[in-house]
C-alpha positions in Angstrom: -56.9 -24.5 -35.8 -52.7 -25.7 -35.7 -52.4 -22.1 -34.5 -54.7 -22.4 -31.6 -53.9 -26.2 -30.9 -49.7 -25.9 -31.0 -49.6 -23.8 -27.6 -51.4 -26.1 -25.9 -49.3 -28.6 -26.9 -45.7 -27.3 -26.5 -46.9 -26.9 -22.4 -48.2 -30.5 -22.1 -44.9 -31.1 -23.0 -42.6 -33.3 -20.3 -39.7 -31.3 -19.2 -36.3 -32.8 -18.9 -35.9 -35.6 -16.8 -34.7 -35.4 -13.1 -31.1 -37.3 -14.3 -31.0 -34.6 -16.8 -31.5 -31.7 -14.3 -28.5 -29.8 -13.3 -27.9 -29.8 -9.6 -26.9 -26.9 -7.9 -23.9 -27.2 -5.3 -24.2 -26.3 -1.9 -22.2 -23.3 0.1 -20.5 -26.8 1.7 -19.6 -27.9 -1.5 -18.5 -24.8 -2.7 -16.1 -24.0 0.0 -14.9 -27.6 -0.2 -14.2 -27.2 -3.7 -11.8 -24.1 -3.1 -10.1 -25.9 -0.1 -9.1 -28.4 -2.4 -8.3 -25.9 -5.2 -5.8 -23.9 -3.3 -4.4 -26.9 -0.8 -2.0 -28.8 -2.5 0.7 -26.6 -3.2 0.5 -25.5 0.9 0.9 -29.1 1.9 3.4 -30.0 -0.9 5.4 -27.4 0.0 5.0 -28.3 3.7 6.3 -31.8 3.3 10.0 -30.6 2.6 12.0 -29.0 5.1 15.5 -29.5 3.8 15.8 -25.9 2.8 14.8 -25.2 6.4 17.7 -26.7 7.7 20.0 -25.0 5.5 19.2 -21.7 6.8 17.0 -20.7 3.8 13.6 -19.4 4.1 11.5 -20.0 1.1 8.1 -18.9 1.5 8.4 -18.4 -1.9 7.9 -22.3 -2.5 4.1 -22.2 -3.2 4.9 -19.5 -5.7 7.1 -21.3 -7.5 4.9 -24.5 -8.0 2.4 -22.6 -9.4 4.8 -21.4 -11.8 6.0 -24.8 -12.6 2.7 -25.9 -12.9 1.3 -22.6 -15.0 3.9 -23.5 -17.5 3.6 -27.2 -17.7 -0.3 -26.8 -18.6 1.2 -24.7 -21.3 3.9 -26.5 -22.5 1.5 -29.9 -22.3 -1.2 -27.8 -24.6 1.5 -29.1 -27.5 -0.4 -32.8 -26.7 3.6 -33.6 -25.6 3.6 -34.5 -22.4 7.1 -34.3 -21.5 7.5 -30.7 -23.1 4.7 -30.0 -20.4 7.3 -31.6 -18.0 10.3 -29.3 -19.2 8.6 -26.4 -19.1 7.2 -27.1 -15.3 10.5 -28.1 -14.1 12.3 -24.9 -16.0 9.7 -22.3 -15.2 9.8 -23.7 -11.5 13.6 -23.6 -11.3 13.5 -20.1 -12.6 11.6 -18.6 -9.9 13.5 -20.4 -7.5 16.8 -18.7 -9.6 15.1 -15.5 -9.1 14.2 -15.8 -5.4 17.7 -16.9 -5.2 19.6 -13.6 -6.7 17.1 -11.7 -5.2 18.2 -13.6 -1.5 21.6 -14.4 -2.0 23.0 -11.4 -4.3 21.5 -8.8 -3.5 20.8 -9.4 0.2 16.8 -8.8 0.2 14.8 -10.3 2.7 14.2 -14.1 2.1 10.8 -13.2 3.6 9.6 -10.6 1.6 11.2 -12.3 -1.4 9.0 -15.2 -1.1 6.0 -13.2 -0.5 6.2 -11.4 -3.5 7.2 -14.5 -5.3 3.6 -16.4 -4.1 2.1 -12.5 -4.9 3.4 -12.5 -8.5 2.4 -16.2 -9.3 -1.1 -15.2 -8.1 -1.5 -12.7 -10.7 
């Protein structure tokens, strides 16, 4: 009889309640969601034109944030905050060092030197 009975009552069962439910995002919210994923760096990078006015074209700046900020979520997985810091500020200054040599030293293309820079720090 607990055989026949225990189906009947595992479906009168309540489901989870609606506060419980997980809600799905909309295509807005989706496409919102990456706007403000990939946007920062763009308009961080657009606030400062100093370099601009030096003659230097670094397109390359976007790339090197997200280096800087690749190897400060690193360095900060060490629950030290400010090694997360040093390693932002020195992974960031090394890929401007790079784009710099690459520029200045051997002459390449400040233009294509950035690109590849923001290509590389893609992945």
């Amino acid at each position: 009889m607990l055989l026949v009975a225990a189906p009947r009552l595992f479906a009168a069962a309540p489901g989870p309640s609606r506060a419980l439910r997980v809600r799905r995002r909309s295509a807005v919210e989706r496409r919102l969601s990456i706007v403000l994923e990939f946007a920062p760096p763009l308009v961080l990078a657009a606030l400062g034109d100093a370099h601009e006015r030096a003659g230097v074209v670094t397109i390359g700046l976007e790339g090197m944030m997200r280096f800087g900020a690749f190897a400060a979520a690193v360095g900060a997985s060490s629950r030290l905050a400010l090694a997360g810091l040093a390693c932002g500020a020195l992974a960031g200054a090394a890929a401007a060092g790079v784009h710099a040599v690459l520029s200045l030293a051997l002459r390449a293309d400040q233009v294509v030197s950035g690109i590849a820079l923001n290509l590389v720090a893609l992945g």
